[in-house]
N, C-alpha and C positions, 0 to 999 in steps of 0.2 A: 656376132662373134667372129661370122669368118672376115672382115674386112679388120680387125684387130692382129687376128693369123698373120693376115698378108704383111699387113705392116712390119711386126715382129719380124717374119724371115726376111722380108727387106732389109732391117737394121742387123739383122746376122749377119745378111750375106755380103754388105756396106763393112762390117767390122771385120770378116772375113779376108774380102777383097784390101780391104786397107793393110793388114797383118802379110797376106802375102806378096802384092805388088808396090802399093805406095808408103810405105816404112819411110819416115822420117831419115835421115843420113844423122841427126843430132838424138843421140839415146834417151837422153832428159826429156826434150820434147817428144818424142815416140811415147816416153810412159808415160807422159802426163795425156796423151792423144789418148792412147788405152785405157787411162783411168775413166776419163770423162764419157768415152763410146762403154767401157763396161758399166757404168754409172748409169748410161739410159735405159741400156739393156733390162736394166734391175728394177727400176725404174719403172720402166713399160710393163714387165711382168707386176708389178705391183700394182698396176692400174687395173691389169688386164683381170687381175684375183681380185679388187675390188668391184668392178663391173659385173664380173661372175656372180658373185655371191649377194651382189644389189640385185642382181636376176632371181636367183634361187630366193631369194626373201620374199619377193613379189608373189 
């Protein structure tokens, strides 16, 4: 589970970093960039709660 962690706050601190330094200059593409990095976000957390709970079953 902790090598999932890492990952996760990896992609946070990537969506993080993107949101305060490399911001698109075009607002369309900025949101479309934010949909899709909140998209894995959600994404990743949903794997990460299915792996959990395929643990807990075992």
């Amino acid at each position: 589970m902790k090598p999932q962690l890492i990952i996760f706050a990896v992609l946070i601190a990537g969506f993080i970093a993107y949101n305060f330094f490399f911001q698109s200059l075009d607002n369309r593409t900025n949101t479309v960039i934010n949909i899709v990095f909140a998209s894995l976000l959600f994404g990743y957390i949903a794997y990460m709660a299915y792996s959990l709970l395929k643990k807990m079953k075992k």
